[in-house]
TIROLO-143733 format. One line per field, with one value per residue (C-alpha): residue number from 0; x, y, z; residue in one letter; chain. Coordinates in Angstrom, 1 decimal, always signed. Last residue first. Layout:
% residues N
n <- c(NUM,...)
xx <- c(X,...)
yy <- c(Y,...)
zz <- c(Z,...)
res <- c(A,...)
chain <- c(A,...)
END
This chain:
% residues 357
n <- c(356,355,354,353,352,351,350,349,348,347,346,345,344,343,342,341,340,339,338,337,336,335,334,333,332,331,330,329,328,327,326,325,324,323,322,321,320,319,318,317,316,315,314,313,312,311,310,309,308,307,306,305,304,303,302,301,300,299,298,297,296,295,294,293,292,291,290,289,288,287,286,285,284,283,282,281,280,279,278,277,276,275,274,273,272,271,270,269,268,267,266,265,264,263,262,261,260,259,258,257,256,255,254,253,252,251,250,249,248,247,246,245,244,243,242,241,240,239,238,237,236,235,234,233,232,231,230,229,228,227,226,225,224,223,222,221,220,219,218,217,216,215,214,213,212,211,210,209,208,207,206,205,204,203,202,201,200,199,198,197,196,195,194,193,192,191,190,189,188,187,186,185,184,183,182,181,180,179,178,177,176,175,174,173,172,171,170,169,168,167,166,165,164,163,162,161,160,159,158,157,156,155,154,153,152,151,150,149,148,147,146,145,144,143,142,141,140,139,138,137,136,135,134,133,132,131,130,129,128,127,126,125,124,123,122,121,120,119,118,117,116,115,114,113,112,111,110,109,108,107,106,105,104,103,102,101,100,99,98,97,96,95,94,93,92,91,90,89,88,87,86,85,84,83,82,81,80,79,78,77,76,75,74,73,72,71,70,69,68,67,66,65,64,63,62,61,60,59,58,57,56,55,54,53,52,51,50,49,48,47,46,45,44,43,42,41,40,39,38,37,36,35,34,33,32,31,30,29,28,27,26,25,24,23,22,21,20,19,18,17,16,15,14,13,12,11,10,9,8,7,6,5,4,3,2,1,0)
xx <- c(-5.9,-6.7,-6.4,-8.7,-10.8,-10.0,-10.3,-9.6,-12.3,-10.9,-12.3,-10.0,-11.8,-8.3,-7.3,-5.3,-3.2,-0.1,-0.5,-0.3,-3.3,-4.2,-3.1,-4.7,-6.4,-2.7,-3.1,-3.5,-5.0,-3.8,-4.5,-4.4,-1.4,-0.3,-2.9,-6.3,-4.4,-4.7,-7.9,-9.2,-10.8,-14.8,-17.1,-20.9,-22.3,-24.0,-20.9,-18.0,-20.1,-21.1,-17.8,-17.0,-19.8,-18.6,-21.2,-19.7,-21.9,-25.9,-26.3,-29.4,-30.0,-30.6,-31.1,-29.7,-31.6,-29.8,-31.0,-27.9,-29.0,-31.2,-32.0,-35.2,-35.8,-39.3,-38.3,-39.7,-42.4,-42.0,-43.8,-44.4,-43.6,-42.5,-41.3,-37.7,-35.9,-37.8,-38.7,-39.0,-40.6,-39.6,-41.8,-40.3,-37.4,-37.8,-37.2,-34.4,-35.7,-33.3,-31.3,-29.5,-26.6,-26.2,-22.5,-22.5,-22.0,-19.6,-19.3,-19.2,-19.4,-20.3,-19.0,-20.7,-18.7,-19.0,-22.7,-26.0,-26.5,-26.9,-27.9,-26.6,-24.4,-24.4,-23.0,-23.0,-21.1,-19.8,-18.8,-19.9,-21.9,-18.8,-19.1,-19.6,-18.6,-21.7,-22.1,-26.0,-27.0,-24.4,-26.6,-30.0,-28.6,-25.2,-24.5,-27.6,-26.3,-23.1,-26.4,-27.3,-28.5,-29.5,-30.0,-32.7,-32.3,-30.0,-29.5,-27.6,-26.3,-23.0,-21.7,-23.8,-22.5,-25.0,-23.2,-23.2,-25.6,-27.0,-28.9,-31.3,-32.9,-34.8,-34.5,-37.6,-38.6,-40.1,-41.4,-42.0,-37.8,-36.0,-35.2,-34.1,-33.6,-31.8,-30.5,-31.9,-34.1,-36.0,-39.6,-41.0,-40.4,-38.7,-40.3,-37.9,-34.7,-36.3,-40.0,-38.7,-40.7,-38.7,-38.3,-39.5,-43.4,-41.8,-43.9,-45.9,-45.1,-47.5,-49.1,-47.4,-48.4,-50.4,-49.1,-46.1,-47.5,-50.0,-50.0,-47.9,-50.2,-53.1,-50.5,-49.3,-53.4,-54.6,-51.2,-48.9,-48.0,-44.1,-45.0,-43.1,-39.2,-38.2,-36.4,-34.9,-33.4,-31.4,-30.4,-26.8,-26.6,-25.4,-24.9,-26.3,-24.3,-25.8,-26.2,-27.9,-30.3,-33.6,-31.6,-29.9,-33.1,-34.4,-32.1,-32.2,-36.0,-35.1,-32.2,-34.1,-34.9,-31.6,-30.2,-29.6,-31.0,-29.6,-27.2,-30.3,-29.1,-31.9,-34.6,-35.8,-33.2,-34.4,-33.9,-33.9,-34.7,-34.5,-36.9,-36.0,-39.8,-38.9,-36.4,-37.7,-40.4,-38.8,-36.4,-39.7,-40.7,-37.2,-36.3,-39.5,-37.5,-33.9,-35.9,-38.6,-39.5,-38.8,-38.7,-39.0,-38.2,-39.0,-42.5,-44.7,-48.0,-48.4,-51.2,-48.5,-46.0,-48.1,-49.9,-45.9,-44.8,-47.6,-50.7,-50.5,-53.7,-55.7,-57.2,-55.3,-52.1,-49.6,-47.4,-47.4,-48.0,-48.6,-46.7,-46.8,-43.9,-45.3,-42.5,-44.0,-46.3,-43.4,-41.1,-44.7,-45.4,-41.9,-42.3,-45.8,-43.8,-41.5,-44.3,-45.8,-42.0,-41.8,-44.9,-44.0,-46.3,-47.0,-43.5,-44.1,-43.1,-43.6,-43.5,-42.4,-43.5,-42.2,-38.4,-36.4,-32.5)
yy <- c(+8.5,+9.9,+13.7,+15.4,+16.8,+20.0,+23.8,+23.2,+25.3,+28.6,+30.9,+34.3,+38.0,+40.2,+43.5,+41.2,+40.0,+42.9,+41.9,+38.5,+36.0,+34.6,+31.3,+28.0,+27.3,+28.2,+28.3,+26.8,+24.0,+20.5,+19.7,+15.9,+14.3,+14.0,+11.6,+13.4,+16.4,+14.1,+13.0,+16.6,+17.6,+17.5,+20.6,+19.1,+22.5,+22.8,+21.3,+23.2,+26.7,+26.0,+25.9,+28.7,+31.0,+29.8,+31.9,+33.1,+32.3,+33.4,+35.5,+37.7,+39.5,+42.9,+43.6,+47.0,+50.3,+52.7,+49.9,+49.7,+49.9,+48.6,+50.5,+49.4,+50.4,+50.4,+50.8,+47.5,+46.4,+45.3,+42.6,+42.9,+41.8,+37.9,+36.7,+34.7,+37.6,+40.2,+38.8,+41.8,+39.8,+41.4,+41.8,+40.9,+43.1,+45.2,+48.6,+47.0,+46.6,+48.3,+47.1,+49.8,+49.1,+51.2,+51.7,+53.0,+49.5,+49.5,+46.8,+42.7,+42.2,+38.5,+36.9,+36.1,+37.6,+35.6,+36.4,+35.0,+35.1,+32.0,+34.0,+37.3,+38.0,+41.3,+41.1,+44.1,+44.7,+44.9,+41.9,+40.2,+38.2,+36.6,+36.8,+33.2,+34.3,+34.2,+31.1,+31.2,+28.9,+31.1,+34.0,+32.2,+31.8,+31.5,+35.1,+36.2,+37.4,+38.9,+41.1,+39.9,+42.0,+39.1,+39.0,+36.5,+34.1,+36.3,+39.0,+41.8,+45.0,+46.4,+48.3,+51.2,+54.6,+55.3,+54.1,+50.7,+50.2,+47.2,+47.7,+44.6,+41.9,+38.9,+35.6,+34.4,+30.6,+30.2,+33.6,+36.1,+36.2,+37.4,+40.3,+39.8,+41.0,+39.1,+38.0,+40.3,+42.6,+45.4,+47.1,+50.6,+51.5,+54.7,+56.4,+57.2,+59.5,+61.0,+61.7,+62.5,+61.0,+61.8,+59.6,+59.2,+58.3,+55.3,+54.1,+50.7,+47.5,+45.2,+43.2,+40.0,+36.6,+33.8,+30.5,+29.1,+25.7,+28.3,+31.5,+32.4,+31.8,+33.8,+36.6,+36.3,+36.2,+39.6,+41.8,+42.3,+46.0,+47.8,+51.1,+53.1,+54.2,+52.4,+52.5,+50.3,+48.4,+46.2,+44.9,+44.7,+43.1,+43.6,+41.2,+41.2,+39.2,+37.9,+37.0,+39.7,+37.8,+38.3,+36.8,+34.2,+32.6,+33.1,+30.7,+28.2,+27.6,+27.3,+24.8,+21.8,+23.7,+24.2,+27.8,+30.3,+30.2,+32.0,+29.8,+26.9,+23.6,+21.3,+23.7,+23.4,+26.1,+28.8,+32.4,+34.9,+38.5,+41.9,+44.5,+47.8,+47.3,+47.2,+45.2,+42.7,+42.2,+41.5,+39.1,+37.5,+36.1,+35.9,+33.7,+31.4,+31.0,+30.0,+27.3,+26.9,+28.6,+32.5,+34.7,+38.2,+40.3,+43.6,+43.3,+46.6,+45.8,+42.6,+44.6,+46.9,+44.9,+43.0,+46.2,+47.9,+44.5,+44.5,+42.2,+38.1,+36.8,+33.8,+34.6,+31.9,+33.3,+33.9,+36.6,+37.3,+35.2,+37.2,+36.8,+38.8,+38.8,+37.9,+36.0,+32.6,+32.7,+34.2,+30.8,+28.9,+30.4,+30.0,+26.2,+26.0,+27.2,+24.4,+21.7,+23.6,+23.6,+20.2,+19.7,+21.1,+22.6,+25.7,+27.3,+29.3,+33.4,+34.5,+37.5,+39.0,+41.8,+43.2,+42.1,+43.7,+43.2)
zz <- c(+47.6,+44.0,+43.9,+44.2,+41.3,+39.5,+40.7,+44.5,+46.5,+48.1,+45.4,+45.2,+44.3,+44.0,+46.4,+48.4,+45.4,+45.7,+49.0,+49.7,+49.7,+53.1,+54.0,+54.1,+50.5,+48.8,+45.3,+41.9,+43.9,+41.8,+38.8,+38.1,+35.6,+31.8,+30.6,+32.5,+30.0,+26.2,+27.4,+27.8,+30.6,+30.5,+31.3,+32.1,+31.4,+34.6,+36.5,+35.1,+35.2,+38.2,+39.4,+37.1,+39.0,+42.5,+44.5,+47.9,+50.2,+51.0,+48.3,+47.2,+44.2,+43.4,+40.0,+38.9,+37.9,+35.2,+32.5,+30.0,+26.7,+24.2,+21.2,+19.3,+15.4,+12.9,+9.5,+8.1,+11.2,+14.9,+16.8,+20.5,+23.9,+23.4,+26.7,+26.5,+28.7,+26.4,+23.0,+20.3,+16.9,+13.7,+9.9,+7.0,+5.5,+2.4,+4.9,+7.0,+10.7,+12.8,+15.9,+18.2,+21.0,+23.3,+24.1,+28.1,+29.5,+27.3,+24.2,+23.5,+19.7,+18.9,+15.8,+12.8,+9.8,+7.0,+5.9,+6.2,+10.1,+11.8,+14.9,+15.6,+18.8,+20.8,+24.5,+26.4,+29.1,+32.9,+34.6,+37.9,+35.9,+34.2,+30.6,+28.7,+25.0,+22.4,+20.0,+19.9,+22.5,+24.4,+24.0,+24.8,+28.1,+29.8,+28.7,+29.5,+33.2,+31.9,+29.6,+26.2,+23.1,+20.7,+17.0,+15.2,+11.9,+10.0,+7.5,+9.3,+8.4,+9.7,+12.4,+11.6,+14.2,+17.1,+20.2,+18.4,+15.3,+14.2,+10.6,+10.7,+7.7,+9.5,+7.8,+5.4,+5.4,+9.3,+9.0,+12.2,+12.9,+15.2,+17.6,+20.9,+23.8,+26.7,+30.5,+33.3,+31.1,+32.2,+30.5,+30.7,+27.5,+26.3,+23.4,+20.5,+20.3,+17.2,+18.2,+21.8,+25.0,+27.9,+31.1,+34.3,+32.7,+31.5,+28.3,+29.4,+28.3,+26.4,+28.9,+29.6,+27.9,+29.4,+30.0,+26.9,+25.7,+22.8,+23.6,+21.1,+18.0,+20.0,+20.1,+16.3,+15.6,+17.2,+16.5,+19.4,+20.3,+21.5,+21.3,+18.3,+17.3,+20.7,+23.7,+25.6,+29.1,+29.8,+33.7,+35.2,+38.6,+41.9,+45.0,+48.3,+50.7,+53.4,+57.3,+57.7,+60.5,+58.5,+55.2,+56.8,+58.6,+55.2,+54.1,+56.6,+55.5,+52.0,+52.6,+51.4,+48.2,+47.4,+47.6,+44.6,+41.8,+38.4,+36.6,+35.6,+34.2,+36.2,+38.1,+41.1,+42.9,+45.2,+44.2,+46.4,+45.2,+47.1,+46.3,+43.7,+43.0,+39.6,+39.5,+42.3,+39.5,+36.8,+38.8,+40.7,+36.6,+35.8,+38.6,+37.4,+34.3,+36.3,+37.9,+40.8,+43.8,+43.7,+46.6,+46.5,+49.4,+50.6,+49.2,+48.0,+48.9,+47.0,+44.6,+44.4,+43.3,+40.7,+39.7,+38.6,+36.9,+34.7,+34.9,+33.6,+32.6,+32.8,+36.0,+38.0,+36.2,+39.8,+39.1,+42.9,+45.8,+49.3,+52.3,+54.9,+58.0,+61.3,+61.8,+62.7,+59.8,+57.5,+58.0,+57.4,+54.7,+53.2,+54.0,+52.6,+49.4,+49.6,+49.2,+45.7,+44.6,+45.3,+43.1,+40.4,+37.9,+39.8,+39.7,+42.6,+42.9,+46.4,+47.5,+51.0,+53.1,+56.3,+56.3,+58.1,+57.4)
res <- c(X,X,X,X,X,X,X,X,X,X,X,X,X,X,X,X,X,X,X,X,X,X,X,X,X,X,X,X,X,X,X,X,X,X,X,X,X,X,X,X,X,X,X,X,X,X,X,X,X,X,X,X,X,X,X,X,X,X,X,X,X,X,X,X,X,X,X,X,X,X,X,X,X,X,X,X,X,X,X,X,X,X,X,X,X,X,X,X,X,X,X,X,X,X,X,X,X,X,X,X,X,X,X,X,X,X,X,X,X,X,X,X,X,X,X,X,X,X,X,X,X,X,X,X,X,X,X,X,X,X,X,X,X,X,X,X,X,X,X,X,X,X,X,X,X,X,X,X,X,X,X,X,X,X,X,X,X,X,X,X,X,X,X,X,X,X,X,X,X,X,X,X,X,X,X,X,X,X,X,X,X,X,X,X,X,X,X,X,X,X,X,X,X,X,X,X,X,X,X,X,X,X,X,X,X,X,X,X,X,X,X,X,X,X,X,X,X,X,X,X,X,X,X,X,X,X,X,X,X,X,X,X,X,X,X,X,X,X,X,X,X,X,X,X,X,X,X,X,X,X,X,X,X,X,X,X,X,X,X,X,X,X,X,X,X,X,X,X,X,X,X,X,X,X,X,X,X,X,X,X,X,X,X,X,X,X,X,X,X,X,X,X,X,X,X,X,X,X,X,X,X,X,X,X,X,X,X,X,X,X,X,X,X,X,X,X,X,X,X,X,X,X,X,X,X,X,X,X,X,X,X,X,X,X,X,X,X,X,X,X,X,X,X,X,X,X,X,X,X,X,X,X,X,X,X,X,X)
chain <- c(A,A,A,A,A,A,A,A,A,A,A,A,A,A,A,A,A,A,A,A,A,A,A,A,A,A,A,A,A,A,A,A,A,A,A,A,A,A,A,A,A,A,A,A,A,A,A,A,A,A,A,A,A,A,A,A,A,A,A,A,A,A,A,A,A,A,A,A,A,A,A,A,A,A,A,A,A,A,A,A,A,A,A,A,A,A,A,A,A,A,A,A,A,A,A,A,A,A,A,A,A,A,A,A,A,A,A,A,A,A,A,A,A,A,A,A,A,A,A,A,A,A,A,A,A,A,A,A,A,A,A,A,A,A,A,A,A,A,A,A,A,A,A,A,A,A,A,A,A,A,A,A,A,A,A,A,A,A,A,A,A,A,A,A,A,A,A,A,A,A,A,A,A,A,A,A,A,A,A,A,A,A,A,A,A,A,A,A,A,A,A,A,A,A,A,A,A,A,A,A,A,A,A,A,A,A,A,A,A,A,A,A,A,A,A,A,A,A,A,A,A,A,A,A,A,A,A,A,A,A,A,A,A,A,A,A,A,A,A,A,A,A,A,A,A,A,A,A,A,A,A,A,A,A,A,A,A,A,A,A,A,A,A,A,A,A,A,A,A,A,A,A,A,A,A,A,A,A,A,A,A,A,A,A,A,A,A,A,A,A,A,A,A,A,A,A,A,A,A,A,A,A,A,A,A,A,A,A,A,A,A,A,A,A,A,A,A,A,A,A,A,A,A,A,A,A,A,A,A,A,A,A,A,A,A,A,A,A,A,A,A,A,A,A,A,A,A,A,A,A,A,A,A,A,A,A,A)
END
């Protein structure tokens, strides 16, 4: 593909991400492709995701330098500015990056040459009973160890404002929202509704809307399921709610899912992909649903999700099975797969270790 203008998202506080960005400055140097750095706080502030793109003149290609939290930072922009996004790993447990920093240069060598894959994911999106606002002293209280806040999001002018279907926020998630808690002693108390109808009422510590992505996130910090990304769902999960039932519900795509403050409740914060966007009061609701824009996220292989999945989360085999023998490929790594399994999505990397010489 072409690519005109690119963005850069650094992770500031590292220096090898500092070192790899000259490499992407150089790569754009001798391209003639601009490079401009976006979501960058030198001001103290943060701007919405609409100035940041424009101010960077509309990039083709987002690149982010750093872990899976400086993804989200080029992710909510790349969404929506429709923009590629390549993520290039810094981080230590992160599921979201892409190529190692040593490989940066290689990579956008891939990218300009098409030698790619571009792959698809789901983003949430909301409305709201009011516009999402941050009092005075919770936002000062935030602040604090977290860098400057976002904005408080905008209305979408593409959509309909309708006093019962609630104003629709111009805001996209890649992983989460969540409602929790304002006080340390008092759980949050929330009517969750899928596709309308009251599923039950929650007293608990914070509840989660998570997308495939967020599964590896904040959601399975929680208890939630691990969801492949290439999946489509939603993943609800409460957090040590104060009642028996505290399993995750995964719905639709199309089953929005609705939180509601209870009216003797304390008052709710809305996080957005781990940024807090405003603070809700008894009787106020948010409905997340499906965003009807996808992320689009660059690959430059095949990306071995449970492979990661093994190695991020440290996976262990059982005594009991390392006893009884050492898996071998499930199968063949050689030949191609017949056809009744042609149709299927088959890693050619052994799932265990090798065998021992």
């Amino acid at each position: 593909m072409t690519v005109e203008r690119l963005g850069l998202v650094v992770h500031g506080g590292r220096a090898e991400a500092v070192e790899a960005a000259g490499v992407v400055r150089a790569w754009c140097a001798q391209h003639g492709v601009r490079c401009t750095d976006i979501d960058v706080w030198h001001d103290g502030g943060r701007r919405s995701a609409r100035e940041e793109v424009d101010a960077a003149g509309d990039p083709d290609l987002i690149v982010t330098l750093g872990g899976d939290g400086t993804f989200l930072r080029g992710a909510r922009l790349a969404a929506r500015n429709d923009a590629l996004v390549l993520g290039v790993d810094l981080g230590r447990v992160g599921f979201l990056t892409e190529v190692p920093a040593s490989s940066v240069h290689a990579a956008l060598d891939s990218v300009r040459e098409e030698r790619i894959s571009v792959e698809s994911r789901m983003l949430l999106t909301l409305r709201a009973s009011r516009r999402l606002e941050l009092p005075t002293d919770v936002e000062a209280l935030m602040r604090y160890g977290r860098g400057p806040l976002l904005p408080p999001p905008q209305v979408r002018p593409d959509c309909e404002v309708d006093a019962e279907w609630g104003i629709p926020l111009d805001v996209m998630a890649l992983n989460d929202v969540v409602l929790e808690k304002l006080s340390r002693d008092h759980q949050v108390s929330v009517g969750v509704y899928v596709s309308g109808r009251l599923l039950a009422s929650y007293s608990a510590d914070a509840l989660l809307v998570a997308t495939p992505t967020g599964s590896t996130a904040y959601s399975f910090a929680a208890g939630g399921p691990v969801v492949s990304p290439r999946a489509n769902a939603l993943v609800f999960s409460p957090v040590a709610p104060h009642m028996a039932f505290n399993r995750s519900i995964v719905t639709a795509p199309d089953e929005p899912i609705g939180l509601r403050v209870l009216e003797r409740s304390g008052q709710a914060a809305v996080s957005i992909d781990g940024q807090l966007r405003g603070v809700l009061d008894p009787g106020d609701w948010i409905g997340v649903y499906a965003a009807p824009r996808r992320l689009r996220a660059v690959r430059i292989g095949p990306m071995d999700f449970y492979g990661r999945l093994r190695e991020r989360m440290n996976l262990t085999d059982a005594p009991a099975a390392v006893a009884d023998g050492t898996p071998a490929p499930l199968w063949s790594v050689t030949t191609p797969p017949p056809g009744d399994m042609a149709h299927l999505t088959l890693l050619t990397a052994p799932a265990g270790p090798s065998p021992a010489p």
